[in-house]
C-alpha positions in Angstrom: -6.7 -31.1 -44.8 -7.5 -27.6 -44.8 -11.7 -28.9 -45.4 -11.4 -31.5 -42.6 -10.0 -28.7 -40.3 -12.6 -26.2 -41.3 -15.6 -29.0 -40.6 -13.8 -29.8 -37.3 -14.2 -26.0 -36.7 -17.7 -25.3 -37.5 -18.7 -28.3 -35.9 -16.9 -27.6 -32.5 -18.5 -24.2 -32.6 -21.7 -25.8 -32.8 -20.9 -27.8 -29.9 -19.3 -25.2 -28.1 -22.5 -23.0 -28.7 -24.9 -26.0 -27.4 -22.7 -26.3 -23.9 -22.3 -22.6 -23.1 -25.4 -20.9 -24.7 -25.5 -17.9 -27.3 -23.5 -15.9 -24.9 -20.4 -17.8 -24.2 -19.5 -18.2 -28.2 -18.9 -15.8 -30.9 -17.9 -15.8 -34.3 -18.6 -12.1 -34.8 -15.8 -10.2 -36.3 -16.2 -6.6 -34.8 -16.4 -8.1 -31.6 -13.4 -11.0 -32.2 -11.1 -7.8 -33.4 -10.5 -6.2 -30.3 -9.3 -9.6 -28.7 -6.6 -10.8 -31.6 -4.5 -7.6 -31.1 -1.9 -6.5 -29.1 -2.5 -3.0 -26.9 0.4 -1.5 -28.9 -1.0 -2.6 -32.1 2.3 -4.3 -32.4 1.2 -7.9 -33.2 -1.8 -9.1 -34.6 -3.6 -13.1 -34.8 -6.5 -14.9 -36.3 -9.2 -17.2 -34.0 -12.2 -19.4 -35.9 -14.0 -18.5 -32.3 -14.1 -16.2 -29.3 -15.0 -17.9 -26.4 -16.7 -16.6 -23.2 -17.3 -18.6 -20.2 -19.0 -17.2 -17.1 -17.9 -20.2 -14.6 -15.1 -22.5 -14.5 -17.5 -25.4 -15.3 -18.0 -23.6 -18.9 -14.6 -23.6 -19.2 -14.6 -27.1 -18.6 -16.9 -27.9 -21.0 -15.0 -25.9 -23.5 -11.5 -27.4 -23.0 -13.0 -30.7 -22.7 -14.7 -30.0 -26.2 -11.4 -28.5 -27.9 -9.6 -31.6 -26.6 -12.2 -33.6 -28.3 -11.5 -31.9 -31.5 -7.8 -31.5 -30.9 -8.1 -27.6 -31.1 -5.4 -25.5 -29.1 -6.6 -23.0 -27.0 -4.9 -19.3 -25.9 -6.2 -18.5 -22.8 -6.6 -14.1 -22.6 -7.5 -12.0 -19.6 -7.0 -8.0 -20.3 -4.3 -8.8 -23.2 -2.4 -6.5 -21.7 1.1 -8.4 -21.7 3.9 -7.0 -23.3 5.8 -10.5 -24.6 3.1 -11.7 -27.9 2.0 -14.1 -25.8 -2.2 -13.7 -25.5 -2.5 -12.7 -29.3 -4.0 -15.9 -30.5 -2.4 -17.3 -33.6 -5.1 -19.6 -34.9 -5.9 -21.3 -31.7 -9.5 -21.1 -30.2 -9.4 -18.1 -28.1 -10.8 -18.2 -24.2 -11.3 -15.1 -23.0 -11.8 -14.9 -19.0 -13.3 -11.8 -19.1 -17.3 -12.9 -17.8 -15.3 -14.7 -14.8 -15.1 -11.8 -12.5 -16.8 -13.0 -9.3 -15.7 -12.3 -6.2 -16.2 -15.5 -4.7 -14.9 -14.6 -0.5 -13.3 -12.3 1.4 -12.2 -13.9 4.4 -10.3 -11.1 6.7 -9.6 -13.5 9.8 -7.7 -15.3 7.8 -6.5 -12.4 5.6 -7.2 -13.8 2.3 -9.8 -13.0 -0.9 -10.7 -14.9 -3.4 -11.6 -13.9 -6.5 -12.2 -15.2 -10.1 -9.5 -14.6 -12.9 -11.3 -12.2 -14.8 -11.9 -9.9 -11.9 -9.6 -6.4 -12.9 -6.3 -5.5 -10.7 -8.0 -2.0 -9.7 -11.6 -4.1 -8.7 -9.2 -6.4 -6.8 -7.4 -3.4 -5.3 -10.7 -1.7 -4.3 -12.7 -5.2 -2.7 -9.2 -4.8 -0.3 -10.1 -1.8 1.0 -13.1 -1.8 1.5 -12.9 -4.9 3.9 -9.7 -2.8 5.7 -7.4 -4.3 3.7 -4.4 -3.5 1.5 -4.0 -6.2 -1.8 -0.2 -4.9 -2.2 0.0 -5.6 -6.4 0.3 -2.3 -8.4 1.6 -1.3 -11.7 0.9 0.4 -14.7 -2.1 -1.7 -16.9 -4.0 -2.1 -13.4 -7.2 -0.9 -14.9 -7.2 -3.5 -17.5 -5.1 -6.4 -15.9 -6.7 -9.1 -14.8 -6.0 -11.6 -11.7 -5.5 -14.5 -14.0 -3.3 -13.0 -16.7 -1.6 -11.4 -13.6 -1.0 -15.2 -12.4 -0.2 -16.6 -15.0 2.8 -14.2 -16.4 3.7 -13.4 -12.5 3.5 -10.2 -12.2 5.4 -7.3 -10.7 5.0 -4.2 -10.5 6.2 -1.3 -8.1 6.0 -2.9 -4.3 7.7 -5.8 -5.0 10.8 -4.8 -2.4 7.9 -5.2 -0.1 5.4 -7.4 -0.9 7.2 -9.6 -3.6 5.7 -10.7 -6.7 2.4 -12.3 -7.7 4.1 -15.5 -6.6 4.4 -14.7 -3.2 0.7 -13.5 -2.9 -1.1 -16.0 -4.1 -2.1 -18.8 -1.4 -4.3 -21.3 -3.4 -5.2 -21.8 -7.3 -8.2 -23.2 -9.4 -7.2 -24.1 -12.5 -9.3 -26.3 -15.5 -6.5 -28.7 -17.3 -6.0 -29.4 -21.3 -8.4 -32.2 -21.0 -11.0 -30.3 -18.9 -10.8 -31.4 -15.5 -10.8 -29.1 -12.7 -8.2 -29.2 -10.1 -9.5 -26.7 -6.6 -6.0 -25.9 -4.9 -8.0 -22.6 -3.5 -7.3 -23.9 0.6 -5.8 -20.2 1.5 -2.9 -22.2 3.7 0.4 -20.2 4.6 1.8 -23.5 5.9 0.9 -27.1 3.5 3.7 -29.7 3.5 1.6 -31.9 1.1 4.1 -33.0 -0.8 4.6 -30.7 -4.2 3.3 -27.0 -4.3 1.7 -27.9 -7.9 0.2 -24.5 -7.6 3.4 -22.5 -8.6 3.8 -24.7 -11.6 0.5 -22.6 -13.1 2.4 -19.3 -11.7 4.0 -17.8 -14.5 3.6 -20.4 -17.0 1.4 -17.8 -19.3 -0.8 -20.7 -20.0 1.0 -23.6 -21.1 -0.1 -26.2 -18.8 -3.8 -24.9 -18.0 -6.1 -22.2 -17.4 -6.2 -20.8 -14.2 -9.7 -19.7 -13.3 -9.6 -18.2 -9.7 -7.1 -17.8 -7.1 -7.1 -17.2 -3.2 -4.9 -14.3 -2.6 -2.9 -12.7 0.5 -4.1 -9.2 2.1 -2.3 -7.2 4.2 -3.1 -4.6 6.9 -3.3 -0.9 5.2 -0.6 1.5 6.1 -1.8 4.0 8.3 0.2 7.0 6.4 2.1 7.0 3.0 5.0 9.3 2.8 6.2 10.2 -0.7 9.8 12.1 -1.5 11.5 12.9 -4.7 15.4 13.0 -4.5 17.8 14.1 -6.3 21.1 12.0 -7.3 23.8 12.1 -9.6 24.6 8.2 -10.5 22.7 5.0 -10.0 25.2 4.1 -7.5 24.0 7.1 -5.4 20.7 5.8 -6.0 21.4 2.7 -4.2 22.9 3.9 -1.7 20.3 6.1 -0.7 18.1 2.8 -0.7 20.2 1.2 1.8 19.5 4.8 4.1 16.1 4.2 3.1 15.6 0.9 4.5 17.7 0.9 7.4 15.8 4.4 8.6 12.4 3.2 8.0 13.2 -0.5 9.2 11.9 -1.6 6.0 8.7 0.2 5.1 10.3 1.3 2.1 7.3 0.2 -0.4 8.8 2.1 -3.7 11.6 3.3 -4.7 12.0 4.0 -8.8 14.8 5.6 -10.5 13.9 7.7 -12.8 16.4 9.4 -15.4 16.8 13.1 -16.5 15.9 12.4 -20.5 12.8 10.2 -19.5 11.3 12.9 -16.9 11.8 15.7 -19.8 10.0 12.8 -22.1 7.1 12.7 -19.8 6.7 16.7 -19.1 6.7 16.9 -23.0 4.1 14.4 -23.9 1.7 13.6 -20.9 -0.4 16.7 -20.0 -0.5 18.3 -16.8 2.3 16.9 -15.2 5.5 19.0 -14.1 9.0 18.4 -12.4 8.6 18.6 -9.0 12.2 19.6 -8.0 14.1 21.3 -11.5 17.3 21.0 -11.8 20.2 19.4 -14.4 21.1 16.5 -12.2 20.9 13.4 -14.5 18.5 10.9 -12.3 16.1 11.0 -9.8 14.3 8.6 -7.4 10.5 8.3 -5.8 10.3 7.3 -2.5 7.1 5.7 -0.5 7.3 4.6 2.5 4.1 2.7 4.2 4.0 3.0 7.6 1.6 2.0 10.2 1.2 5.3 12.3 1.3 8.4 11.4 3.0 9.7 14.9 6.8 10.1 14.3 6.1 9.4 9.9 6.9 12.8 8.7 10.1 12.6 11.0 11.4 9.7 9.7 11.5 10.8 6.0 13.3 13.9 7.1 15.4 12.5 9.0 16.6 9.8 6.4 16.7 12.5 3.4 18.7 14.7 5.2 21.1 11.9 6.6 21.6 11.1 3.0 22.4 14.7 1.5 24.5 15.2 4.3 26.4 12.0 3.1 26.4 13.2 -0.1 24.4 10.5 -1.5 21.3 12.7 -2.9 21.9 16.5 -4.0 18.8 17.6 -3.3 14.7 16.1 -2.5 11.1 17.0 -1.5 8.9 15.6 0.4 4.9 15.6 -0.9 3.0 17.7 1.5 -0.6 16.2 0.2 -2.3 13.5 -2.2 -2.0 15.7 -5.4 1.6 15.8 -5.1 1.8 12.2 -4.5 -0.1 11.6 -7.1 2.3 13.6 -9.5 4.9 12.1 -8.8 3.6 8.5 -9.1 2.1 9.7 -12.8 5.5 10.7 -13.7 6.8 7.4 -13.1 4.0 5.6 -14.7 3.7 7.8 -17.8 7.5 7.5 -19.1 6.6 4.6 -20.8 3.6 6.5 -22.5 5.7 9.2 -23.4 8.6 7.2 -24.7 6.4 5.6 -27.2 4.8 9.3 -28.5 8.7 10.1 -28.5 9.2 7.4 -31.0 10.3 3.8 -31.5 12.5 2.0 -28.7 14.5 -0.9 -28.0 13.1 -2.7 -24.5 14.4 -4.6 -22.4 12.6 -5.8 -19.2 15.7 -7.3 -17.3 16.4 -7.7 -13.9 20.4 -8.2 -11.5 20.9 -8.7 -8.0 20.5 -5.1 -6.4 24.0 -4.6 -5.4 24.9 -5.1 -9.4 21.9 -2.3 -10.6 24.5 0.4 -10.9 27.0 -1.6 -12.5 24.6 -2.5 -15.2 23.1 0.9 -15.8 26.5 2.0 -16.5 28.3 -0.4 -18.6 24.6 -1.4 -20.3 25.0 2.5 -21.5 28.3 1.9 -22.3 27.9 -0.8 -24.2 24.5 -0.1 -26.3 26.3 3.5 -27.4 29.7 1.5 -28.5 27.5 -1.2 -30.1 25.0 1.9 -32.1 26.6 5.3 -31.8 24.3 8.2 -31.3 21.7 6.4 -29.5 19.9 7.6 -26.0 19.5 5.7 -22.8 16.0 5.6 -20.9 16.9 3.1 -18.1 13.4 3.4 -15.4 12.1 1.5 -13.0 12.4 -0.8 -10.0 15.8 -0.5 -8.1 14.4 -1.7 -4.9 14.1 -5.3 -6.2 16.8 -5.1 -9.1 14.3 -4.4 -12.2 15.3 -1.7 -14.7 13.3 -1.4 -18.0 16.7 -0.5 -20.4 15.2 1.3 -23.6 17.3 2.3 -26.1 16.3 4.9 -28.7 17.2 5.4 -32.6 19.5 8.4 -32.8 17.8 11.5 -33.7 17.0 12.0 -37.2 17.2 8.7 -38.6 15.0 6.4 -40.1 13.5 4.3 -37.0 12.2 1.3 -38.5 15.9 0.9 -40.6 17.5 1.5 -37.0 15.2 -1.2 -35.1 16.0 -3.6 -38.2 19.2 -2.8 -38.6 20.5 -2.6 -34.9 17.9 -4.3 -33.0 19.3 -7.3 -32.4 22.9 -6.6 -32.1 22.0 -4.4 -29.2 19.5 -6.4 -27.2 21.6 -9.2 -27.7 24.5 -7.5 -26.1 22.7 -6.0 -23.5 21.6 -9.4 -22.5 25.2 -11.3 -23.2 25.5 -8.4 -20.0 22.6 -9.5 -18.2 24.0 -13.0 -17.9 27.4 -11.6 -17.4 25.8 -10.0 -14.1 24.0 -12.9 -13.1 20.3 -11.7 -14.3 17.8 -12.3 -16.3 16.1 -11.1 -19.3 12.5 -10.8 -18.5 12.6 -9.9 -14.8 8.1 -9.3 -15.0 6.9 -9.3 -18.8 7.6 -13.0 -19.3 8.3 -14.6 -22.2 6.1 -15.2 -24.6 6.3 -15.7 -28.2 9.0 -13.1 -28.3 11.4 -14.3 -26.4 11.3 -17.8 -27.0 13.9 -18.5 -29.0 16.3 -16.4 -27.0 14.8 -18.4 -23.9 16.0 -21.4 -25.3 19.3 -20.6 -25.8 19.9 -18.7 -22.1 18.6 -21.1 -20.2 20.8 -24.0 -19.3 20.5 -27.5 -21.3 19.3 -29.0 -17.7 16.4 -26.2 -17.2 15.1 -26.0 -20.6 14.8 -30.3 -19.9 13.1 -30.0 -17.2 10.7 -27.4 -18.1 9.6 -29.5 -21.1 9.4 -32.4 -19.3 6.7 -30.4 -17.1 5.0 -29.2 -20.3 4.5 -32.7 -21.2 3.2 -34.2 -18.0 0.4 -31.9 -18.0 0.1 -30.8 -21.7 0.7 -33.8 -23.5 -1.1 -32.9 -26.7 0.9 -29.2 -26.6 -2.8 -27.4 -27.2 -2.3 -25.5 -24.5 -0.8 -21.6 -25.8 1.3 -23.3 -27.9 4.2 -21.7 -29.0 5.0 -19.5 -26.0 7.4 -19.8 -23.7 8.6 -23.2 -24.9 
């Protein structure tokens, strides 16, 4: 068996190297290496071949052949995913990389489309320079790329405003398991055509087919960006100075991040020239944007809404960024605790999402509960109140051994945490996904009905499971 399947290989290499040229195949190891790791270095995978297609006809022509040859195939943008699920694990590896043509901009009807391998930041850029704003930010935006972004549907920090990579992405091309080529790129807000098969490629992390360019929504571009820091003493205070937030602003609220006391002191440690905009011993904070579309009467309405709030007694204390540079520290604050927290050490993650009107209740009995469940441990909750998205790290007490801790405890606290999560009505990857790593756990959470459903789609479109096998389902 293991012969035939290494014949089958060399001989679909062959083939593969006859359809897409010298270029679109390699078996090269120092160039393979980079692609069969994780960022973090956490997981690592095997390929018999890196393949590199330039159009979605070559990818075509590849699936087509790996269907021939019944070879599963692990579709890979930036590999920048934080759920094990673009490490290849033996599976002919299609990297989307060469794919990175802008293929329209078309700013009557406020759309772009663009091929999967084109970067977030590229994406971000080919916005605004046709007066544009493409709203999708977060942290790996250098290396992210449209159709990894797709396919795990990403978040990110505007998603209070502009929702998540679902809701900005009008039309799909995508190349099936057998090789055909289904063009859904029509850039319609309003089509009543029966299913909206696009979203069933959304999110899937590459189970059902590779997508291979997308049509996506623009926006006009704020005028003025006003950024505060605030100071607040519970998450509860945090929300409610949300609720200020939007009602003042009549929703141009575009970010609002809590971020806690032990993370910011993480950050100021570890990530060079950054500092604390507003010291103090208050145990949270919060970054406010707002995007508005004048600047006439801006200023005054972030004032206005921060003082309302200390008034009220919702925030202690906050400062609003007089220029870019100060923006621009605050925003690498929030982006950098993640950095920092790894140079601190190992940590237990959890990307999980509640209803807004539960965040505080979670932040506080998830503390609770992780320090009952492992004494001596430290909370880095972070992120995304504005849409109900807190990244809940817990961290090894100081001084032990943090592999033992990780082994030992890792699994009794995340599973609690998330026995919580469902408790609340959440869910336990609110943007990662799901990957390889949370598979298992995936089956178990969602309900008998879903889980049926969901494989039912798998099979309609995958029925030989080559596609990413292994994730998700």
């Amino acid at each position: 068996m293991a012969d035939d399947l290494g014949t089958r290989a060399s001989e679909l290499i062959v083939r593969l190297t006859e359809a897409l040229g010298p270029k679109g195949v390699s078996t090269d190891p120092v160039e393979i290496d980079p692609h069969i790791s994780d960022w973090r270095g956490r997981w690592k995978g095997s390929t018999p071949v890196l393949v590199k297609p330039a159009t979605t006809e070559e990818v075509s022509k590849a699936m087509t052949l790996c269907a021939e040859y019944g070879f599963a195939v692990n579709p890979q943008g930036g590999n920048s995913g934080m759920v094990n699920g673009s490490v290849p694990q033996g599976e002919v590896l299609i990297s989307l990389k060469r794919m990175n043509k802008v293929r329209e901009v078309d700013t009557l009807n406020d759309a772009m489309t663009l091929e999967a391998g084109v970067v977030l930041t590229k994406a971000q850029e080919i916005a605004d320079e046709n007066g544009r704003l493409f709203p999708l930010s977060l942290g790996a935006q250098g290396v992210a790329m449209i159709g990894g972004l797709i396919s795990t549907n990403a978040g990110g920090v505007g998603v209070l405003r502009y929702g998540m990579m679902r809701d900005l992405v009008l039309g799909i091309e995508a190349v099936m398991p057998d090789g055909r080529i289904w063009n859904g790129l029509r850039g319609l807000r309003k089509d009543n055509t029966g299913y909206d098969l696009k979203h069933l490629f959304i999110g899937a992390e590459g189970t059902l087919g590779i997508v291979t360019a997308a049509t996506l929504k623009l926006f006009p571009k704020p005028a003025v960006k006003e950024t505060a820091w605030a100071v607040v003493e519970t998450p509860a205070k945090a929300v409610e100075l949300l609720q200020i937030a939007k009602a003042a602003s009549g929703g141009a609220v575009t970010g609002f991040e809590i971020v806690p006391k032990f993370g910011l002191e993480l950050v100021l440690k570890h990530i060079p020239d950054t500092r604390d905009p507003l010291p103090c011993t208050a145990p949270w904070r919060v970054l406010i944007e707002l995007s508005l579309p004048r600047e006439e009467g801006a200023r005054d309405m972030i004032e206005t809404l921060l003082g309302d709030a200390i008034e009220k007694g919702v925030a202690a204390d906050a400062v609003i960024c007089e220029n870019e540079g100060q923006k621009a520290m605050v925003w690498k604050i929030r982006e950098n605790i993640a950095v920092a927290e790894r140079a601190h050490g190992k940590a237990l993650k959890h990307d999980v999402s509640v209803p807004v009107s539960r965040v505080a209740e979670f932040m506080e009995r998830g503390a609770e509960l992780a320090r009952s469940t492992a004494p001596g441990v430290d909370i880095i909750a972070f992120g995304h109140v504005g849409d109900g998205n807190i990244h809940f790290n817990v961290t090894p007490p100081p001084g032990v051994d943090q592999d033992a801790f990780v082994a030992k405890e890792g699994l009794k606290v995340s599973e609690a945490i998330h026995d919580l999560i469902a408790s609340l009505n959440g869910s336990i990857s609110a943007e990662h996904g799901i990957g390889r790593l949370k598979r298992d756990e995936l089956a178990w959470r969602k309900s008998p009905i879903e889980m049926e459903m969901m494989r039912a789609v798998k099979k309609a479109l995958d029925p030989d499971g080559r596609m990413n096998p292994g994730r998700v389902l």
